[in-house]
N, C-alpha and C positions, 0 to 999 in steps of 0.2 A: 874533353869528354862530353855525351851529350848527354841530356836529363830529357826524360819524355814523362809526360803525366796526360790524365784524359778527362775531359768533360762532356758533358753532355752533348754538345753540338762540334766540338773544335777538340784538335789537337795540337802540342805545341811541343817543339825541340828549341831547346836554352842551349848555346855553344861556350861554354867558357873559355875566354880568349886570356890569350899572354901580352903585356905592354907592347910587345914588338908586331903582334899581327888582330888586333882588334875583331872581333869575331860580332857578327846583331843576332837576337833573339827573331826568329820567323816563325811567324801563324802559317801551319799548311792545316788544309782544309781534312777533317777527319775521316778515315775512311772505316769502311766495315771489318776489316782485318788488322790486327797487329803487325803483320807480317809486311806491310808496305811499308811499316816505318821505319826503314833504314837509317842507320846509326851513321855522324860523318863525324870524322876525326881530323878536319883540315886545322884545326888549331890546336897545338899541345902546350896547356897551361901547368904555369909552377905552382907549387903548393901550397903558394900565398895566395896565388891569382885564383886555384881551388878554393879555397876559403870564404874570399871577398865574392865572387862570382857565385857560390853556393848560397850566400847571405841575400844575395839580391835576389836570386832566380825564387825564393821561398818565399819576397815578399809580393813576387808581381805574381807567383801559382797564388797565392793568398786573393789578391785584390782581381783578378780576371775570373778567379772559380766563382767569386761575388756577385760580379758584373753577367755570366754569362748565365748561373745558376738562376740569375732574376730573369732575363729575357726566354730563357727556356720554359719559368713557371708561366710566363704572362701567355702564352699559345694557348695555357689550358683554362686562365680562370682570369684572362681578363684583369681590364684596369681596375684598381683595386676600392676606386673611386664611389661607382658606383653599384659595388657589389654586395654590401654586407645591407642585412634585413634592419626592417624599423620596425620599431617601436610602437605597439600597437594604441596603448593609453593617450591619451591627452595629455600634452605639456606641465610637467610640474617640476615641483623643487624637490630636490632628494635634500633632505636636511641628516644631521648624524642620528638624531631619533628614528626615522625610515632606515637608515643603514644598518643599525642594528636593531631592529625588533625582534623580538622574540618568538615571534607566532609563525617563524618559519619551520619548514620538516626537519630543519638541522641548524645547531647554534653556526654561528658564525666561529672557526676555530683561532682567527689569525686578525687584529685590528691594526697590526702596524703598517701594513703596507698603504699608504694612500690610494684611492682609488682617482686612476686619470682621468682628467676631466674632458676626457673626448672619447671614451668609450663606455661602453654601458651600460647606464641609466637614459641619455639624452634620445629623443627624437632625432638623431642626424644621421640615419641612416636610412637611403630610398629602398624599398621593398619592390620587386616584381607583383607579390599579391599577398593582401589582405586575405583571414577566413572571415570574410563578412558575411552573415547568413542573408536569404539561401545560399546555400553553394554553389560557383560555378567555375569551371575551369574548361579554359581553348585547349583547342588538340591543334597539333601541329599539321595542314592538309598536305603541305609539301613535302617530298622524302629530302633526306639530307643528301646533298650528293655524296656520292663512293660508298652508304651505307652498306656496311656490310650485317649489320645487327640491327635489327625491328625493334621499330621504339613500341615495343611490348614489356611493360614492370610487370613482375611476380614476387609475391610474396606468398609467404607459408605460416600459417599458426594453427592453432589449436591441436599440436599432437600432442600436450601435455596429457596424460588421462589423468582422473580424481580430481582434477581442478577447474572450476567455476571458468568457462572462457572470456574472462574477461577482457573488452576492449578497452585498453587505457589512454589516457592523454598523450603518453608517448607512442602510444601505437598508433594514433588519430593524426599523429605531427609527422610521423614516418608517412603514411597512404596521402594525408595531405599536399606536403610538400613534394611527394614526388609529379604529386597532378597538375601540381600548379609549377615546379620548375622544368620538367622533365617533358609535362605536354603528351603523354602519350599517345599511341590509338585505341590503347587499352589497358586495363590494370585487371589482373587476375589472381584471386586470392585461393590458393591453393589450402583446403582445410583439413583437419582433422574432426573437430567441431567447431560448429559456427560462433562467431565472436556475438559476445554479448553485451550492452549496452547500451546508453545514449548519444555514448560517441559513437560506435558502430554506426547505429540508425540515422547519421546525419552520412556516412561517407558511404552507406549500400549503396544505391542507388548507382554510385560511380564506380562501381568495382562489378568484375565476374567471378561468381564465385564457382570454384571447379575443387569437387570433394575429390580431395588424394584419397592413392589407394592407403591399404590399413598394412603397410611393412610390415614381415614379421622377418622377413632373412633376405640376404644377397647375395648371389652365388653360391647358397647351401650355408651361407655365415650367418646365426642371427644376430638381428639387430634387435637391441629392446629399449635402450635409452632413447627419448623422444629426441634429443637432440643431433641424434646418428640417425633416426628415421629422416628428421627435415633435410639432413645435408645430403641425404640420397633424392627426397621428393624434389630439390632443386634441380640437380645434374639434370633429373627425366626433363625436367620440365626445360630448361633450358634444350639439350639437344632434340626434342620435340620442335619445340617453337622457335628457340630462339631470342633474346631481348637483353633483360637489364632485373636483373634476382637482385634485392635490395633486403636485408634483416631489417624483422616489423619495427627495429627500434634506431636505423638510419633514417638521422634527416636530413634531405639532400636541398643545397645548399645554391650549387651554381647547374648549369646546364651540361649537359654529358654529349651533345651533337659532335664535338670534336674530337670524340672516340669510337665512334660509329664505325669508322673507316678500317677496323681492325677485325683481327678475326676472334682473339679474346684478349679480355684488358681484365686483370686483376692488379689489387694494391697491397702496397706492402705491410705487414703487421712488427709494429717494432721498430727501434733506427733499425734504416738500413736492410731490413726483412729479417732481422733476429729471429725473432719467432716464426715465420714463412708468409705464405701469400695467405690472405685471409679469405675465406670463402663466405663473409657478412656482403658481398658488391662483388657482381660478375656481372661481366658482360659478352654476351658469347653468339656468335651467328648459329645459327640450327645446323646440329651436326659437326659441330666446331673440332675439330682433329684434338684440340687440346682438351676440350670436355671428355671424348669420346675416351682418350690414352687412360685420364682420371676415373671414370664410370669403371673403365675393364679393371683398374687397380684395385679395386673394391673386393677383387678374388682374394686376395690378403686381408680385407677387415677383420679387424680385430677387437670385441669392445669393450676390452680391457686398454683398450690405446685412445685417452679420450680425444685428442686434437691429433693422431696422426694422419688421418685421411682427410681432412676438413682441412688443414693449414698446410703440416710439414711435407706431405705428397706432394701439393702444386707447387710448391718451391723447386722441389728434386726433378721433376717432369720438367718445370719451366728451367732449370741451367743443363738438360741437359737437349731439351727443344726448346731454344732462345726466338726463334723464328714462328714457334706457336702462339707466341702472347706477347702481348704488350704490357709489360709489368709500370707500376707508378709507383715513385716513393711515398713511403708509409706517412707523409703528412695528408696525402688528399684525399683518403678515405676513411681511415683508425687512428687517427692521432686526434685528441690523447689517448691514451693505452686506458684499458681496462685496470690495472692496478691500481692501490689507493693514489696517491700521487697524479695519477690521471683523472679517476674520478673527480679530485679536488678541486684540480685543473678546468674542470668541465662548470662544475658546481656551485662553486665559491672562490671564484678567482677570474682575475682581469687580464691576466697577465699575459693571455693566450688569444690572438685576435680572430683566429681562422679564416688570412689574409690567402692561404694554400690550400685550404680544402674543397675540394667539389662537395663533398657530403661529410657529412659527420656523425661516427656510429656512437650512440651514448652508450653503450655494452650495459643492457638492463639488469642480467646477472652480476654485473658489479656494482651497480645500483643498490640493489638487493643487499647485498652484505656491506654496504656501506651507513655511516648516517643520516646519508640522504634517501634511503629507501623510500620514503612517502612524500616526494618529490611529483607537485601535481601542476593545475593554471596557477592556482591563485600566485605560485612563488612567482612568476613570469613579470608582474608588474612592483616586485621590490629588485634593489639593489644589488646581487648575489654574484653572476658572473655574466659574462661575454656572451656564453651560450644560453644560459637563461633570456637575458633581457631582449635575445635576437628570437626565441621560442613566443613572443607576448604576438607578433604577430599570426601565429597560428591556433589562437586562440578563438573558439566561435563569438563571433560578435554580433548582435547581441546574445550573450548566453540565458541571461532573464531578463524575460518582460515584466513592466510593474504595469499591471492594469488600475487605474483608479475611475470608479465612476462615479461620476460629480453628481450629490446630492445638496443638498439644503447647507448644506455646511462649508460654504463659500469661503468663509472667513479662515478657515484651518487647514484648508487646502495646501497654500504657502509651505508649512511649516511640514507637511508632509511630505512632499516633492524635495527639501533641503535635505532632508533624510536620507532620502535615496542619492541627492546629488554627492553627501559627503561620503558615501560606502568609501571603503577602501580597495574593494574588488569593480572596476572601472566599464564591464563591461556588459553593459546594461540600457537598455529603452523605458520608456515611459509612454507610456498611452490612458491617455484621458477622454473617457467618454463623456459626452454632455448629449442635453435632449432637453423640450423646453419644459420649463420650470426650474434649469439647472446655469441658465446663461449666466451668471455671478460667479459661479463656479469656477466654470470653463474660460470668465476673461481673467480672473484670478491666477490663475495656471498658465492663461498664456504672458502675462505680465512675467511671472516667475521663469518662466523659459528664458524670454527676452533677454533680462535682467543678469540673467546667470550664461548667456551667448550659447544655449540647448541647440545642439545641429537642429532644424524642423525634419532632417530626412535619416540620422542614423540614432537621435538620442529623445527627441520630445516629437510628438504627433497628438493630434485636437481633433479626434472625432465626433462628429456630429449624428446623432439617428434621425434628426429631423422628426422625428414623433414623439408621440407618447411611450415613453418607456419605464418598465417594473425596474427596479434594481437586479434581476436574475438575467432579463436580456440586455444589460448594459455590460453586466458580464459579459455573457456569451459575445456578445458585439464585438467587443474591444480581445477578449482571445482570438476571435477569429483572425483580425484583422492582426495579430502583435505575430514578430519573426524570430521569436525568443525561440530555445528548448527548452527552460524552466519559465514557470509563471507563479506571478506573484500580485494576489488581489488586495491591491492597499486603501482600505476605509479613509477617507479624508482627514479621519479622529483617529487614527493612529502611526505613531513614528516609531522605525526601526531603526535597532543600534547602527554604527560605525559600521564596525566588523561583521554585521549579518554576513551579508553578502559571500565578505572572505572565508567566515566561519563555515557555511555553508558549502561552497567549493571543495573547503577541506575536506567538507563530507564528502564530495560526490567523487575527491580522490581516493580515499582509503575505503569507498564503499562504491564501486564506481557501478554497481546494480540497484543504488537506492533510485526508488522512482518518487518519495514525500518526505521531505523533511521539516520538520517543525522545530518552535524552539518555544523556553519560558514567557509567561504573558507577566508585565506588572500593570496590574488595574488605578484608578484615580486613586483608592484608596490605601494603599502599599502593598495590596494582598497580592501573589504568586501565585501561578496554576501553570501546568503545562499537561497539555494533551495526551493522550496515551492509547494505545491499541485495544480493544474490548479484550478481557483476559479468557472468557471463552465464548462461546456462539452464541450463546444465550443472551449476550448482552450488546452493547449497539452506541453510537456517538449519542443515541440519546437518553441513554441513562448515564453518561458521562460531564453533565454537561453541555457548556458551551462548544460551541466549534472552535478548531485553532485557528489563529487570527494569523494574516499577513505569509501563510503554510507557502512553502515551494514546492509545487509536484510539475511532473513532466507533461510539455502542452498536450503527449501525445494520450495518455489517463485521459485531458478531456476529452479528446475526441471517441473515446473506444466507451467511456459509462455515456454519450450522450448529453456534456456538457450540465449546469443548471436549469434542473428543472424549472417551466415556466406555469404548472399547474397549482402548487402550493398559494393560499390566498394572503400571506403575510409572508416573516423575512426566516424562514425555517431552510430556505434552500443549500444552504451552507452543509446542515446536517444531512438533508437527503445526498448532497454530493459525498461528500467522504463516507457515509455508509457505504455509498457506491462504492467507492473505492475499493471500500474494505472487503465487498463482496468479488471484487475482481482479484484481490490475493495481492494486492499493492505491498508493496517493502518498504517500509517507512526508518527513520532513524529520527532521532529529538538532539537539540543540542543545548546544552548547561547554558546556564544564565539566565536571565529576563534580559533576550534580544528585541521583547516587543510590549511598545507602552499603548495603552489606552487611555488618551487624554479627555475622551469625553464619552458617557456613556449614550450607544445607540439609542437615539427618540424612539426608534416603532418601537424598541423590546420594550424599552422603561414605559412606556403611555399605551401601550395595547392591554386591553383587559385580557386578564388572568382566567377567564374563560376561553376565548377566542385564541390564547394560546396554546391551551392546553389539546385545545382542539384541535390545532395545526400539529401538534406534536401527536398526536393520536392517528393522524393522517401520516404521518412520516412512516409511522411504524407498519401502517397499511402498505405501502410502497415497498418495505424488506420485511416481510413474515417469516423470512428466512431464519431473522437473528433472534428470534420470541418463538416460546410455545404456544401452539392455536389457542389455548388459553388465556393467555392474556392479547394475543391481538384481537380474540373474541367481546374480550371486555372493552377494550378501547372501541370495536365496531358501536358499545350503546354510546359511545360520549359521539362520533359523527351523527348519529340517528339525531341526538338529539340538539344538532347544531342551533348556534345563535341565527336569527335571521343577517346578520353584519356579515358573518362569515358564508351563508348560504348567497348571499347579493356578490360577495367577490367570488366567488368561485363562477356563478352569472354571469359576471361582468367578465374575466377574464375567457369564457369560453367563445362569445361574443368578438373581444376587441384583441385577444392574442391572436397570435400564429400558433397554437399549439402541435407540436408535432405530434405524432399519430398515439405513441402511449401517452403521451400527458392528457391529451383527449382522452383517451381509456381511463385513466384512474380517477379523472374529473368528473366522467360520466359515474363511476363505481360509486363517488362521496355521493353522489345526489341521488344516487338510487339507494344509498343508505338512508338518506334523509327521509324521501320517498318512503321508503319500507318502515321506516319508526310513525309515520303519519298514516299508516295503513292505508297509503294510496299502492297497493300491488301492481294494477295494470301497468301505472306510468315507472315504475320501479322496475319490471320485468323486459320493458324495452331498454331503459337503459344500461340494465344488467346483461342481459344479449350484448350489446356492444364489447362490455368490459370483459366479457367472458374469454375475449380474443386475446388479451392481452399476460403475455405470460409470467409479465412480473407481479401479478396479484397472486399468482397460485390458485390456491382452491376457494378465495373468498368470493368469488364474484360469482364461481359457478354453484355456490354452497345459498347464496342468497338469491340464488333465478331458483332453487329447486324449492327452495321455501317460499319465494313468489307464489308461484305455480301452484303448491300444495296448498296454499290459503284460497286460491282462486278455484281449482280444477280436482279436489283432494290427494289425497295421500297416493291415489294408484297412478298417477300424472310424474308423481317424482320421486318414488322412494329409487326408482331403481339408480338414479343421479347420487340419491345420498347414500346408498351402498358403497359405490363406485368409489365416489370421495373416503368414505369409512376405508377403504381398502388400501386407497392411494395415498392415504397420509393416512397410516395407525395412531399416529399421538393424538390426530383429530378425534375421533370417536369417543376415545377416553377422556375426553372434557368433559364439565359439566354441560355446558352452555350447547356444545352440539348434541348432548343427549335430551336438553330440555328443547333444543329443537325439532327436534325431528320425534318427540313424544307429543310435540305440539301439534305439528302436521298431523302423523296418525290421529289426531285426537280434534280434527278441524272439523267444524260445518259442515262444508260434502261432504266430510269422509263420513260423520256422525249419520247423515242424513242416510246416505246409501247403505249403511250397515244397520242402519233400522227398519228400511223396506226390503231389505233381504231376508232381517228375520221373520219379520211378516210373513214374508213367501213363505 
């Protein structure tokens, strides 16, 4: 009798033979029909020789389905050598304390199994590419030959309605890696609403964004679940263009060129396609006959049927047109399954190497109802699984910059910089500014680099301003110049916990729209403080206190308030920044603990006289009149008038020897023409109040003090109609004391007195 079984490339007939006529097992070449494989009966074995013959034929089907199921996977994904992704962190020891820490999104459920010592934690696997910031990724200029599918990637999000669109780290790892393995010529993100975040804003740039239409039905069917709208916006999109539809929460793994050649290639969901062809990875030429049969099938939606058109259709389409698609087994795209057990598999567990898959879909919806739901970066560089620790490479690097600028405090420098090198969260720069008077500093820092083997080009950098520089542009210097998305400005006198870093991460997963996060301060003297939002308008960081020390906010906040200001004549710049902030609508979160020590208190605050600062804070407040009633910014305008000469020489000096940008000039000019106007020099007060009048972020102070210029100079008829205008334009103004005893003053000035006494004459 013959025995026929089939494999992927070959076919084989096993002859059981009888002692007397010896019958060989022959490999014939497989063909596309069943029907050639004719049956030969030249040997009629006895029912022992059945037996023993049947024993053997089951162990050579066993050991050849082995043998040939390997060489069939290796056409698609390659020597397995040097496939799998590294490891983004720096060489370290995993000890059993790092294996099971606690501060992951999900306990650890399972300790017995050993973790093998050649996967998952170690640096030993080559990557194609790092997300080293900035971003960049090649496009492939050559077409693949026999292409029949445009390496065009599509994705779809934001048709959830009621919910915040956020861009998440697995969303960020899906757009990424397809840029960087796949090479496209394009990536189009087909929307509902626009993704939101700081991961978003690193991968715009690299994508099209093409707003889908707003599905309400299909063929007269409607459609109302978001997830029946996207499995439609793919099909269009696909038979439109054309390419490689990838779910935002697949990350692809190996290169796809070796399916190009087909007219649709979908994978299977399940052993064996149990559950049917998954429609998370399509690949389809424009117009693809098999999209096309699928799209028309939709006259049947139904959406009370959740996965029959999305999975169980392309199944039934595809066995009954075998010849429309190129089906893969369920290991190279969904495996592991979405069910808990998969999830596990994904999450917390070794045991799975993804030696077969081209991509791998983490099924975020089962995320969600799983333990690991708040699965973000920071997990990437602990211990957990297979897929995590191959995820640490698509991690932005650096993600925070530590800007420190070296002052006077040479000696604590050290001890600063160890801080940051011992974070637990790995992926981070350091940038130190120096400028002279600071060179003790800056060799101090670079000894510590040294010492500790700092890359000089992804983890430590030594700039220099070569001049005279404030502390506010040593700032701004060293942001500019840092390639972080969060920023982190670290005083030489102060060190951050371990866990900042990671602690902070965590925020930015389960808040992935925070743009500042702060954390508790503990001071030399054991006291606690931690920063907090003004509770309503009225009030401001500086009725709050101090600033928060060592705060992470997004580089891109600096760039949009304008950086630290360089107009203030002392160290108040801090508070003018985060006012800023405050006034641009920033979303802040705080995190529990004292993550941040102050080991020495600031020489300017502690040794500046208590005049000259009050002064500077009095100026702060001029800058946001927003957050005060004209009231009391009116009252603060007498403490500028009546400036110290110390503080009137810096303000001199800095207009002179800064670069002021065009408002810091404005408001630099406003203090001195305040000063000017307390010394009753009018004339030179009215020119410089002309300037500041331009500037919008004083409001109505600068043109409330040109009309009272004027009216001292010119009387009352020269400027009431200004101090009308103002009384109009801001009603709480008029209702002051202080603007009523102004402008009672003017009516009541010198010309005005004098011309209203030769009138009555007349």
């Amino acid at each position: 009798q013959a025995t026929s079984f089939r494999l992927p490339a070959y076919s084989f007939r096993f002859h059981h033979a009888v002692p007397s006529a010896p019958c060989m097992a022959t490999p014939v070449r497989a063909s596309r029909s069943d029907a050639t494989l004719r049956r030969r009966s030249a040997c009629v074995p006895s029912r022992a020789g059945i037996v023993r013959m049947s024993f053997v034929a089951l162990v050579l089907i066993f050991a050849a389905s082995r043998f040939f199921e390997g060489a069939y996977l290796e056409q698609f994904h390659g020597a397995s050598d040097g496939s799998r992704l590294e490891a983004l962190a720096p060489p370290r020891a995993k000890t059993q304390e790092v294996l099971d820490k606690p501060s992951s999104p999900a306990p650890r459920t399972s300790t017995s199994t050993p973790t093998p010592a050649w996967i998952g934690c170690r640096d030993e696997w080559p990557t194609p590419w790092q997300a080293q910031l900035p971003l960049r990724f090649s496009r492939d200029r050559e077409p693949v030959p026999k292409a029949k599918i445009p390496k065009i990637v599509h994705f779809v999000f934001g048709y959830k309605v009621n919910d915040l669109p956020l861009f998440t780290f697995l969303n960020f790892a899906a757009v990424v890696s397809a840029l960087a393995v796949i090479k496209p010529a394009r990536v189009m993100m087909h929307f509902g609403q626009e993704p939101v975040g700081f991961l978003w804003d690193l991968v715009r740039p690299h994508v099209k964004l093409v707003r889908g239409r707003n599905v309400q039905s299909i063929f007269g069917n409607p459609v109302e679940d978001y997830a029946h709208k996207a499995d439609i916006i793919r099909l269009e999109a696909l038979l439109k263009h054309g390419g490689i539809y990838l779910d935002i929460d697949v990350v692809t793994l190996r290169s796809f060129d070796k399916l190009l050649e087909y007219d649709t290639v979908m994978g299977e969901e399940g052993v064996d396609g149990k559950v049917g062809l998954c429609n998370g990875v399509i690949l389809a030429a424009p117009g693809a006959k098999f999209v096309k049969e699928w799209y028309s099938n939709y006259r049947t939606f139904n959406k009370t049927l959740w996965n029959f058109h999305s999975v169980k259709l392309p199944m039934k389409i595809a066995k009954k047109n075998p010849g429309w698609i190129f089906r893969l087994p369920y290991q190279k795209f969904h495996w592991p399954l979405w069910d808990a057990p998969g999830i596990k598999l994904m999450m917390d567990s070794f045991e799975y190497d993804y030696k077969k898959n081209l991509a791998v879909h983490v099924w975020s919806h089962g995320l969600l109802r799983s333990p690991y739901r708040n699965f973000s970066m920071e997990w990437c560089f602990e211990c957990h699984s297979t897929l995590v620790s191959k995820l640490r490479s698509l991690v932005p690097d650096p993600l925070i910059s530590v800007v420190v600028p070296c002052d006077i405090h040479g000696s604590l420098i050290q001890e600063s910089l160890r801080s940051v090198v011992e974070q637990t969260f790995p992926a981070w720069e350091i940038v130190v500014v120096v400028g002279p008077g600071s060179e003790a500093c800056g060799k101090a820092a670079t000894s510590f680099s040294k010492s500790h083997g700092l890359n000089p080009e992804t983890r430590f950098r030594l700039l220099d301003t070569e001049r005279n520089t404030t502390w506010q542009v040593s700032r701004n210097f060293g942001v500019r110049a840092s390639r972080g998305v969060w920023i982190c400005i670290l005083h030489p006198a102060i060190r951050i916990r371990k866990d900042y870093f990671y602690s902070a991460v965590q925020m930015m997963g389960a808040v992935p729209d925070v743009q500042l996060i702060v954390a508790g301060e503990l001071g030399i003297d054991g006291s606690f403080w931690i920063w907090s939002k003004p509770i309503s308008a009225m009030t401001s960081p500086v009725d709050r206190g101090a600033e928060p020390l060592a705060a992470l906010y997004l580089r891109d906040l600096w760039t949009r308030v304008g950086g630290y200001t360089n107009a203030l004549p002392g160290d108040k710049e801090d508070i003018d920044f985060y006012t800023k902030l405050l006034a641009a609508g920033v979303k802040s979160q705080s995190l529990s603990g004292d993550a941040i020590t102050r080991v020495l208190h600031d020489d300017a605050q502690a040794n500046q006289h208590a005049v000259e600062d009050a002064e500077e804070l009095a100026m702060v407040m001029s800058m946001h009149p927003e957050f005060f009633h004209p009231a009391r910014v009116l009252g603060e305008h007498v403490r500028i008038m009546n400036m110290s000469a110390t503080t009137r020489l810096k303000l001199e000096t800095a207009l002179e020897s800064r670069r002021l940008a065009k408002e810091d000039f404005a408001v630099s000019m406003f203090w001195l023409g305040l000063a000017d106007f307390g010394q009753e020099d009018y004339v030179t007060a009215v020119d410089k109040f002309s300037i500041a009048m331009h500037e919008d972020r004083l409001h109505w102070q600068a043109g409330l003090y040109h009309a009272l210029s004027v009216c001292r100079l010119n009387g009352s008829n020269a400027s009431v109609a200004h101090l009308g205008s103002l009384a109009v334009s801001y009603p709480s103004l008029r209702y002051t004391a202080a603007f009523v005893r102004h402008k009672r003053e003017c009516f009541r000035s010198r010309p005005w007195v004098i011309s209203a006494a030769a009138a009555r004459d007349v």
